[in-house]
N, CA, C and O of each residue as an XYZ file, in Angstrom:
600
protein
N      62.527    -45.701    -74.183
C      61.240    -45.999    -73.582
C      60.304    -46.559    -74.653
O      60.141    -45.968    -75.720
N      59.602    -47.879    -74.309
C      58.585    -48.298    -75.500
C      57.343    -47.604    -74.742
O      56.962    -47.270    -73.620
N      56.919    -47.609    -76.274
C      55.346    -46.847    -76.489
C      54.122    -47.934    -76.735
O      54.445    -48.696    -77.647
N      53.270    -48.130    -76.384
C      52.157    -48.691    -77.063
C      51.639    -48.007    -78.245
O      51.396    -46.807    -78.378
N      51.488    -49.113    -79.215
C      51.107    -48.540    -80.350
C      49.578    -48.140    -80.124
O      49.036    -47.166    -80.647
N      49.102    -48.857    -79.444
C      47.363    -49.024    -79.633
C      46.716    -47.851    -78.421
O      45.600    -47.332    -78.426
N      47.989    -47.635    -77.290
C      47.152    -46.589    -76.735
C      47.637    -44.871    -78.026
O      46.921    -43.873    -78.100
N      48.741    -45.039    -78.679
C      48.696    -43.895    -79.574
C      47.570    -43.964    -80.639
O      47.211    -42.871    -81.076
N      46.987    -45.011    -81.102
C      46.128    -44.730    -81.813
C      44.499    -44.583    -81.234
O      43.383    -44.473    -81.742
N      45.007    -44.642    -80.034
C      43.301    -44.420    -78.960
C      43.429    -43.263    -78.487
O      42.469    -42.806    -77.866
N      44.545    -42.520    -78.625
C      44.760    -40.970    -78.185
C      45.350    -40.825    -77.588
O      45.674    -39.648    -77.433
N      45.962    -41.790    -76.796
C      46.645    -41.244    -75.437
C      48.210    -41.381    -75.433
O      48.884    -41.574    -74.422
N      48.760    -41.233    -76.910
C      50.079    -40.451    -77.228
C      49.998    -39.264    -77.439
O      48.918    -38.772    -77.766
N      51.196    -38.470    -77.292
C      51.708    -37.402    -77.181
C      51.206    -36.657    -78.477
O      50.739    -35.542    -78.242
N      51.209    -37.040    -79.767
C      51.160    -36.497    -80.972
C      49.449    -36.304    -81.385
O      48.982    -35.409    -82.089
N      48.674    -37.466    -80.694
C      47.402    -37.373    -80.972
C      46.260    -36.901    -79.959
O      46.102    -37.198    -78.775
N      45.400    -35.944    -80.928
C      44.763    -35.613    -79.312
C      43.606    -36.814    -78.895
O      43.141    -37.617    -79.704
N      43.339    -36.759    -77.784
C      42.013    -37.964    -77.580
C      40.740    -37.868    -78.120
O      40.239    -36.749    -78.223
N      40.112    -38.885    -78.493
C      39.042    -39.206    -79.321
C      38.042    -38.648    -78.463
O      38.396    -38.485    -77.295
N      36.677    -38.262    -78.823
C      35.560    -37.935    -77.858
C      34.734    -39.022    -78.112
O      34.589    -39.743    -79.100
N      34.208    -38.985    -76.977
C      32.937    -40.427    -77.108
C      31.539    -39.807    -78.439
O      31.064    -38.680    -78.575
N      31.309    -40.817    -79.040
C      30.154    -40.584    -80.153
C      29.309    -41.066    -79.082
O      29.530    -41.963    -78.269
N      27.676    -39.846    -79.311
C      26.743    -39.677    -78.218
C      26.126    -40.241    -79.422
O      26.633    -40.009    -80.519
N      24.843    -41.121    -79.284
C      23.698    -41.512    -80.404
C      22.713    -41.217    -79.775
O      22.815    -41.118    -78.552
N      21.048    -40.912    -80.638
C      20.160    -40.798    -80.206
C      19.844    -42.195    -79.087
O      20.572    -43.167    -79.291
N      18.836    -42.323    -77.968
C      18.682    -43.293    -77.518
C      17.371    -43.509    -77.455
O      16.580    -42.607    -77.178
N      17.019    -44.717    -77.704
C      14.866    -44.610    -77.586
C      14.621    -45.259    -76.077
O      15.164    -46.196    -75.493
N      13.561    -44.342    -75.709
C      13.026    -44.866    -74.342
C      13.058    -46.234    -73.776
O      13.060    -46.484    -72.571
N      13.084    -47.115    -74.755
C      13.145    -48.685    -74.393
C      14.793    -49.037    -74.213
O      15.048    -49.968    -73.449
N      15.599    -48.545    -74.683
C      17.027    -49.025    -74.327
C      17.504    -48.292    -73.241
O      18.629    -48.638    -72.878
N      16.916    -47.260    -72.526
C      17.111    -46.240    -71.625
C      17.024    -47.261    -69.886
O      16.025    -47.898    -69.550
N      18.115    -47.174    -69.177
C      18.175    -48.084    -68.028
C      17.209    -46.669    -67.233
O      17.902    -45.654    -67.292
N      16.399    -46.511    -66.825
C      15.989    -45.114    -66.242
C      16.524    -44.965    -64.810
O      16.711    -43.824    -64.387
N      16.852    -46.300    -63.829
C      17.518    -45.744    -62.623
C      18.377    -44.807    -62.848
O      18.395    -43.589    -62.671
N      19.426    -45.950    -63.469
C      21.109    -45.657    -63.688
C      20.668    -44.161    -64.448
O      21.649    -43.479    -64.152
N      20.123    -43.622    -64.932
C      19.963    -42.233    -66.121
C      19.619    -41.072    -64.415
O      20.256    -40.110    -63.985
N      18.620    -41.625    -63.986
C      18.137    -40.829    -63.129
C      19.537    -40.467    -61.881
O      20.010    -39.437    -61.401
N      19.814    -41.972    -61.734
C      21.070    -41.336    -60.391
C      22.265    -40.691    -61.513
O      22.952    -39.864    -60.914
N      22.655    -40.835    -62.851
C      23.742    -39.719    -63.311
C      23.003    -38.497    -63.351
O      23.759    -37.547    -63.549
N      21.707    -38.148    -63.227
C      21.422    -36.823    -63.316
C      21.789    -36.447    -62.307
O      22.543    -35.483    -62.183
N      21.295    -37.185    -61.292
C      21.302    -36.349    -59.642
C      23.457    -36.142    -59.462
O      23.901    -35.141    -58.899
N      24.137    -36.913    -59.864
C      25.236    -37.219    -59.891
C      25.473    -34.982    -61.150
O      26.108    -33.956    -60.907
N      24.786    -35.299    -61.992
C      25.774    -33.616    -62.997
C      24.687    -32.503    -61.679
O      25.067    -31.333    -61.708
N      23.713    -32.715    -60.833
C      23.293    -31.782    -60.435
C      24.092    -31.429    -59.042
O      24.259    -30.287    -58.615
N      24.526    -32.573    -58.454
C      25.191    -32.362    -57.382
C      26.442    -31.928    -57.342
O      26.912    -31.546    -56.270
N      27.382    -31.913    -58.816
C      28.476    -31.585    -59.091
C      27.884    -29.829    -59.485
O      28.757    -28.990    -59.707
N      26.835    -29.531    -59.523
C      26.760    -28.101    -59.914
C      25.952    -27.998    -61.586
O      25.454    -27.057    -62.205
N      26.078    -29.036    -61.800
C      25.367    -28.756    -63.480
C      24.276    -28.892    -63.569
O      24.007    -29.835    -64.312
N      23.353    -28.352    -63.125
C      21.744    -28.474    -63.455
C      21.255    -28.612    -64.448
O      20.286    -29.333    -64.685
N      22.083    -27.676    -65.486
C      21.540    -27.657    -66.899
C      21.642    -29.113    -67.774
O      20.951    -29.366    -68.760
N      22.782    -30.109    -67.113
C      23.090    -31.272    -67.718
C      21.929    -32.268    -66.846
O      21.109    -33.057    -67.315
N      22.022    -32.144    -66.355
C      20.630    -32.938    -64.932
C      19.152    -32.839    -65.666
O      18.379    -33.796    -65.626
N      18.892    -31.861    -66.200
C      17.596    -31.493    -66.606
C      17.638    -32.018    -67.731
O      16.671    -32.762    -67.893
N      18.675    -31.953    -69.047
C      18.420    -32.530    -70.147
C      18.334    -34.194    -70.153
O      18.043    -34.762    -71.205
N      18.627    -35.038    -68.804
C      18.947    -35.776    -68.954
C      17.768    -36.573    -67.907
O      17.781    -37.804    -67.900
N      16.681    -35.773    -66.967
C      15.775    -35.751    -66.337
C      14.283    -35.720    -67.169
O      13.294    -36.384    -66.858
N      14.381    -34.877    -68.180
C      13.709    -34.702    -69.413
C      13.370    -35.527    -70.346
O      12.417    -35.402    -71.115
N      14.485    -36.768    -70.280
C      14.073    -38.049    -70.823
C      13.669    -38.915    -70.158
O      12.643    -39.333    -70.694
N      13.863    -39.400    -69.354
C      13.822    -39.621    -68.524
C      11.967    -39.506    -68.137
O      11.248    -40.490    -68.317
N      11.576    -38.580    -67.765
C      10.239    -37.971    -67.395
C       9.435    -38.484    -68.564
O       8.386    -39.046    -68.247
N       9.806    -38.380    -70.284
C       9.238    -38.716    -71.806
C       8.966    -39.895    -71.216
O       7.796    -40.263    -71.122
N      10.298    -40.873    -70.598
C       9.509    -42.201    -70.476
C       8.537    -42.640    -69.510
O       7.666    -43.483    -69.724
N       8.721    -42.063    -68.511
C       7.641    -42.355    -67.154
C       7.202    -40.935    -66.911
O       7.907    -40.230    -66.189
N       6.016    -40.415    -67.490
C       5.603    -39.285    -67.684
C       4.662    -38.916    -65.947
O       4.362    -37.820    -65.472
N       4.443    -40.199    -65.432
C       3.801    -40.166    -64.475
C       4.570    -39.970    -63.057
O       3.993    -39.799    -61.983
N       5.601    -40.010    -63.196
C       7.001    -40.399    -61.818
C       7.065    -38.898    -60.982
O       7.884    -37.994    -61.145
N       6.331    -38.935    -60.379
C       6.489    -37.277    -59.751
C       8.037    -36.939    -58.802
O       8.546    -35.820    -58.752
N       8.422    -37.789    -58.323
C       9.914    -37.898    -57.798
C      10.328    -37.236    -58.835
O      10.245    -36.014    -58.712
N      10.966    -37.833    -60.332
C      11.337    -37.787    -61.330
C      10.803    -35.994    -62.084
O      11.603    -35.172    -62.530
N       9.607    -35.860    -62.030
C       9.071    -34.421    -62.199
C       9.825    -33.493    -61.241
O      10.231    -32.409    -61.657
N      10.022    -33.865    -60.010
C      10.133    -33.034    -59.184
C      12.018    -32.244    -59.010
O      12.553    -31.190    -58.666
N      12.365    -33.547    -59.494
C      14.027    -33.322    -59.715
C      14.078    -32.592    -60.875
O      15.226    -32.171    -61.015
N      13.231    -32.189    -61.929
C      13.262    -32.073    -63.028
C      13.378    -30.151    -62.410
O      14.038    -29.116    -62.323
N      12.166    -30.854    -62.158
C      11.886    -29.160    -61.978
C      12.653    -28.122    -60.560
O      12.179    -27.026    -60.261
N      13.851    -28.723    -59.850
C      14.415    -27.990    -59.315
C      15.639    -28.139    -59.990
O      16.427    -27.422    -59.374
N      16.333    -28.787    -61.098
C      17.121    -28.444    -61.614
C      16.511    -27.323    -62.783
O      17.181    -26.331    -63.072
N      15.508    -27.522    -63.261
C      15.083    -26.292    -64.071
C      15.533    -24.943    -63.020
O      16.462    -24.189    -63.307
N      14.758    -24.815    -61.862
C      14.794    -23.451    -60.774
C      16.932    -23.465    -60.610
O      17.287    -22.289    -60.539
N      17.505    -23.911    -60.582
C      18.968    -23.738    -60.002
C      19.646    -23.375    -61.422
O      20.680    -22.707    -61.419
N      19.056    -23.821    -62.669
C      19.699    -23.323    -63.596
C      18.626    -22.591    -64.361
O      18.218    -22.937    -65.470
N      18.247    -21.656    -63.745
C      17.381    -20.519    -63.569
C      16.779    -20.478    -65.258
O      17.014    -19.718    -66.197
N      16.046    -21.487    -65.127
C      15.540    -22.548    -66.547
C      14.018    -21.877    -65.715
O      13.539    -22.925    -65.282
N      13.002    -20.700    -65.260
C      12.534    -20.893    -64.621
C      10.542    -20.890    -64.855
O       9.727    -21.118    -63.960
N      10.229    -20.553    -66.341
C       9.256    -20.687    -66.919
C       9.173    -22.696    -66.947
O       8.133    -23.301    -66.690
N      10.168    -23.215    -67.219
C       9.904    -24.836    -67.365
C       9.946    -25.130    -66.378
O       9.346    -26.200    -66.272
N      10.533    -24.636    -64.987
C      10.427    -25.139    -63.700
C       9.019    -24.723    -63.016
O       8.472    -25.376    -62.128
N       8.648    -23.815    -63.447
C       7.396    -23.303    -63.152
C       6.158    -24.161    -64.009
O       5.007    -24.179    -63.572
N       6.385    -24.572    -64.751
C       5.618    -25.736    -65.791
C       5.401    -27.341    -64.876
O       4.515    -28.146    -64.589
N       6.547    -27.161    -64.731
C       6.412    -28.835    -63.791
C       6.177    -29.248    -62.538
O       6.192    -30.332    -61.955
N       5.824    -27.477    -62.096
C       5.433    -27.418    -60.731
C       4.180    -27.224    -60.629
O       3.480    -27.411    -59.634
N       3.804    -26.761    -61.889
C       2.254    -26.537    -61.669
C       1.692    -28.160    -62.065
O       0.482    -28.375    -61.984
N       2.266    -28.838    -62.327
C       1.820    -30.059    -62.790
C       2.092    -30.885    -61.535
O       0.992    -31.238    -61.110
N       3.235    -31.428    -60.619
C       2.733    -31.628    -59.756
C       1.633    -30.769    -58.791
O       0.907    -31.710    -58.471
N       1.274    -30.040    -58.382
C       0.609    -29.239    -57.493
C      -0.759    -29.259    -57.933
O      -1.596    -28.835    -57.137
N      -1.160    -29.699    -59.126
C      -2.095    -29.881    -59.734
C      -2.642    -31.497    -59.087
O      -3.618    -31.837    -58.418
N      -1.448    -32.248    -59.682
C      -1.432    -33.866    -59.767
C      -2.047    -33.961    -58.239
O      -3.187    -34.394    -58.069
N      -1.115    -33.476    -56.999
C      -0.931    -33.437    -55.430
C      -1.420    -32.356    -54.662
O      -0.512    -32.078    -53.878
N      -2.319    -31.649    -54.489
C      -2.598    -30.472    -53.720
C      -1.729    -30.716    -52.868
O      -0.695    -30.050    -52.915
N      -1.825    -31.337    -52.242
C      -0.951    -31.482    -50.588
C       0.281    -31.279    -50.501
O       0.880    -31.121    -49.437
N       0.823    -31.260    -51.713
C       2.663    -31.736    -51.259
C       2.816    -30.043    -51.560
O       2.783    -29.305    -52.546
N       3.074    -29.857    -49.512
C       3.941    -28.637    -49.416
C       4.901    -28.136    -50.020
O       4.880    -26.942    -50.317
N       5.958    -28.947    -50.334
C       7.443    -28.974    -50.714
C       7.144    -28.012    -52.184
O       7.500    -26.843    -52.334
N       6.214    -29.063    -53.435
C       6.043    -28.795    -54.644
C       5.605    -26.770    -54.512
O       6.061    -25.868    -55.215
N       4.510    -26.662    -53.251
C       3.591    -25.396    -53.460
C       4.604    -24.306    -52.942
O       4.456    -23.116    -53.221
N       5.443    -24.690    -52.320
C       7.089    -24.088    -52.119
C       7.899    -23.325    -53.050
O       8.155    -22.132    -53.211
N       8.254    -24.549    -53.674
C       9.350    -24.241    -54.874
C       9.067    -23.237    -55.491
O       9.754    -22.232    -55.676
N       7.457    -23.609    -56.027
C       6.828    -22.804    -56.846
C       6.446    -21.238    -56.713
O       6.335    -20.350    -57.558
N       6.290    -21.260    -55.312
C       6.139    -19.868    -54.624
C       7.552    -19.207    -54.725
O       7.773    -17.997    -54.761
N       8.565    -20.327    -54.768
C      10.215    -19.417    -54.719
C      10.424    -19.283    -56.422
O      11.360    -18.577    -56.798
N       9.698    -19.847    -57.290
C      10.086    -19.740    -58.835
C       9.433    -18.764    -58.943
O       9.954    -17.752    -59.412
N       8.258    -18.772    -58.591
C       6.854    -17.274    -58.910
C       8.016    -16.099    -58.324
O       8.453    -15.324    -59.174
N       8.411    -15.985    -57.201
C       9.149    -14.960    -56.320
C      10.539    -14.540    -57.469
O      10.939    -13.439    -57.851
N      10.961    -15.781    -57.747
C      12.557    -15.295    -58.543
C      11.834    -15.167    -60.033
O      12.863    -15.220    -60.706
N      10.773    -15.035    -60.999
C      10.398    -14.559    -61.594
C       9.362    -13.043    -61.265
O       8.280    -12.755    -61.778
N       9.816    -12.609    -60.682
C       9.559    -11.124    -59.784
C       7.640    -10.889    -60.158
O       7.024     -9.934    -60.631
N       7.204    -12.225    -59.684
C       5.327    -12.323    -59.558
C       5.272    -12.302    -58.749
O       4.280    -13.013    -58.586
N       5.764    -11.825    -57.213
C       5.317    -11.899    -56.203
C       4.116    -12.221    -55.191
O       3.949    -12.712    -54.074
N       3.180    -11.504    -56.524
C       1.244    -11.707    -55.966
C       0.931    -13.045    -56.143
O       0.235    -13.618    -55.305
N       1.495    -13.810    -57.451
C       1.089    -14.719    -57.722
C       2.070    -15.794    -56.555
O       2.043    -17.009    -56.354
N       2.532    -15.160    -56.219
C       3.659    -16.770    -55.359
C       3.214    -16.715    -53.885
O       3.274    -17.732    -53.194
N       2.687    -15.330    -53.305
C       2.548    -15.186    -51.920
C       1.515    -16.295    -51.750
O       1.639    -16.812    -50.640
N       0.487    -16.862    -52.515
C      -0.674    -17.699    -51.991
C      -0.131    -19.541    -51.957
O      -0.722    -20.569    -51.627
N       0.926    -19.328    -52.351
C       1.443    -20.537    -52.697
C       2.365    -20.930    -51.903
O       2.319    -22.099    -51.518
N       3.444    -20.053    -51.449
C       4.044    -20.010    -50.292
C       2.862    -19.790    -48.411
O       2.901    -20.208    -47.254
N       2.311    -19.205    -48.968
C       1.125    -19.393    -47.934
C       0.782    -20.935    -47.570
O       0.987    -21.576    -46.539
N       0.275    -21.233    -48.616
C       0.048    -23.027    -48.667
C       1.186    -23.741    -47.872
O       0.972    -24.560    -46.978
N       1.988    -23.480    -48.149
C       3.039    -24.123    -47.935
C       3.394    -24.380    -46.296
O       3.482    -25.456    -45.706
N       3.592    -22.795    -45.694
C       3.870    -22.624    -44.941
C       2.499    -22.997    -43.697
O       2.658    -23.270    -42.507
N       1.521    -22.918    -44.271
C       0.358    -23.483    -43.070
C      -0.031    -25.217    -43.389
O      -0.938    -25.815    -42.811
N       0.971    -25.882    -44.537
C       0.966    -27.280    -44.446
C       1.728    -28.035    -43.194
O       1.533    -29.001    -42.457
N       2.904    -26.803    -43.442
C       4.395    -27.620    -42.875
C       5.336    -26.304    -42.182
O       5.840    -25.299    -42.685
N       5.299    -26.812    -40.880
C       5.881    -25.700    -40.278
C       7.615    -26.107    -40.455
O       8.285    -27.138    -40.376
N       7.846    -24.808    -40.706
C       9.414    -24.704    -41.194
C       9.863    -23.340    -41.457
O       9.248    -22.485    -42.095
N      11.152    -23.214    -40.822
C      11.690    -21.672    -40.751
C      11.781    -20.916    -42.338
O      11.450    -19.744    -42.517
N      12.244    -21.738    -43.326
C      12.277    -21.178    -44.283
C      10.949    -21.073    -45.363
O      11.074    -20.487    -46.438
N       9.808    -21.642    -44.991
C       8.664    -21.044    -45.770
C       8.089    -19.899    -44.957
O       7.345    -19.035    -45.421
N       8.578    -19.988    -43.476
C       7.982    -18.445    -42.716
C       9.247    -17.382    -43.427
O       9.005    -16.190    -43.618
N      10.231    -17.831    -43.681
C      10.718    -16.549    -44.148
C      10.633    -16.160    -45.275
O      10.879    -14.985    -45.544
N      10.208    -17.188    -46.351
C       9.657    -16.513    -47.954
C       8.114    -16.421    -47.687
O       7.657    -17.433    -48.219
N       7.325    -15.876    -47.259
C       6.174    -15.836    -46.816
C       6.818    -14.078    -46.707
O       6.697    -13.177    -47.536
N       7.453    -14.066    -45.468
C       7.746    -12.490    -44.755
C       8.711    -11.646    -45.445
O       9.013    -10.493    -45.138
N       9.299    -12.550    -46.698
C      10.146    -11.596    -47.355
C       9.087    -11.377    -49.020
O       9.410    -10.557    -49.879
N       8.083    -12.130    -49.120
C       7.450    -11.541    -49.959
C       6.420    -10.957    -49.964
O       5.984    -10.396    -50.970
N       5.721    -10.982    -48.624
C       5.168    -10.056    -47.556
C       5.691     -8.377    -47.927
O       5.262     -7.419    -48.569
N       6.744     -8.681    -47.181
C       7.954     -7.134    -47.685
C       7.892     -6.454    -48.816
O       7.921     -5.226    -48.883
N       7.798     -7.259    -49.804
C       8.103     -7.349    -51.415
C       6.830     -5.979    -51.658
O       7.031     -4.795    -51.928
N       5.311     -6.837    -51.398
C       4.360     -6.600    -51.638
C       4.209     -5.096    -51.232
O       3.974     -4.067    -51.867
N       4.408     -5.346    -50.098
C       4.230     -3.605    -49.315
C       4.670     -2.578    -49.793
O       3.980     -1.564    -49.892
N       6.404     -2.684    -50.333
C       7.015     -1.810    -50.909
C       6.343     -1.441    -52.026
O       6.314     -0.297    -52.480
N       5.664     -2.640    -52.591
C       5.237     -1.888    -54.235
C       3.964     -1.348    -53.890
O       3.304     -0.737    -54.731
């Protein structure tokens, strides 16, 4: 059986193991930001949040203003229970947007899974008298619950 010489010296003979890709720093100006933004959503949807966020994070350095871009940021922060920085970028949209239910949400479920309950019930409140939806009436009534018990 012939061998290629050139795929054994690229790794992919038997004797050698495969090369890893060399990562370099990259500066905001050589950065394609779609293509960066859809591989994040691409490591978050495979389950890796933590790779989504580091890579959302630059992303955000360059268009500091992109609240879409904030907003992905900061629910891969909450899923890879990153949840003081997800709580950072939520207060920054919600700041930026009073209105956007969704943001005064999250934040009420980051306040809740950082066991502040007092502080999340007014936020999930918001939420739930913006935008009617089964699941802000039920983090509303399960931190409702929360409250009582203590």
């Amino acid at each position: 059986m012939l061998r290629d010489r050139g795929a054994q010296r690229e790794g992919f003979g038997r004797n050698t193991p495969p090369r890893r890709p060399v990562r370099y720093p990259v500066e905001h100006d050589d950065l394609d930001l779609g293509f960066e933004y859809e591989r994040a959503q691409l490591f978050a949807d495979c389950g890796r949040p933590a790779e989504a966020a580091r890579i959302l994070a630059t992303v955000l350095d360059a268009e500091p203003g992109n609240g879409a871009v904030r907003l992905r940021l900061a629910l891969a922060y909450f899923k890879a229970a990153q949840l003081p920085l997800a709580e950072r970028e939520l207060r920054a949209l919600v700041e930026r947007d009073p209105s956007d239910h969704y943001a005064h949400h999250v934040l009420g479920r980051t306040l809740e899974r950082m066991s502040r309950p007092a502080e999340a019930l007014p936020h999930l409140r918001l939420a739930n008298a913006m935008h009617d939806d089964g699941d802000y009436a039920a983090a509303v009534e399960r931190v409702c619950a929360r409250l009582r018990r203590s």
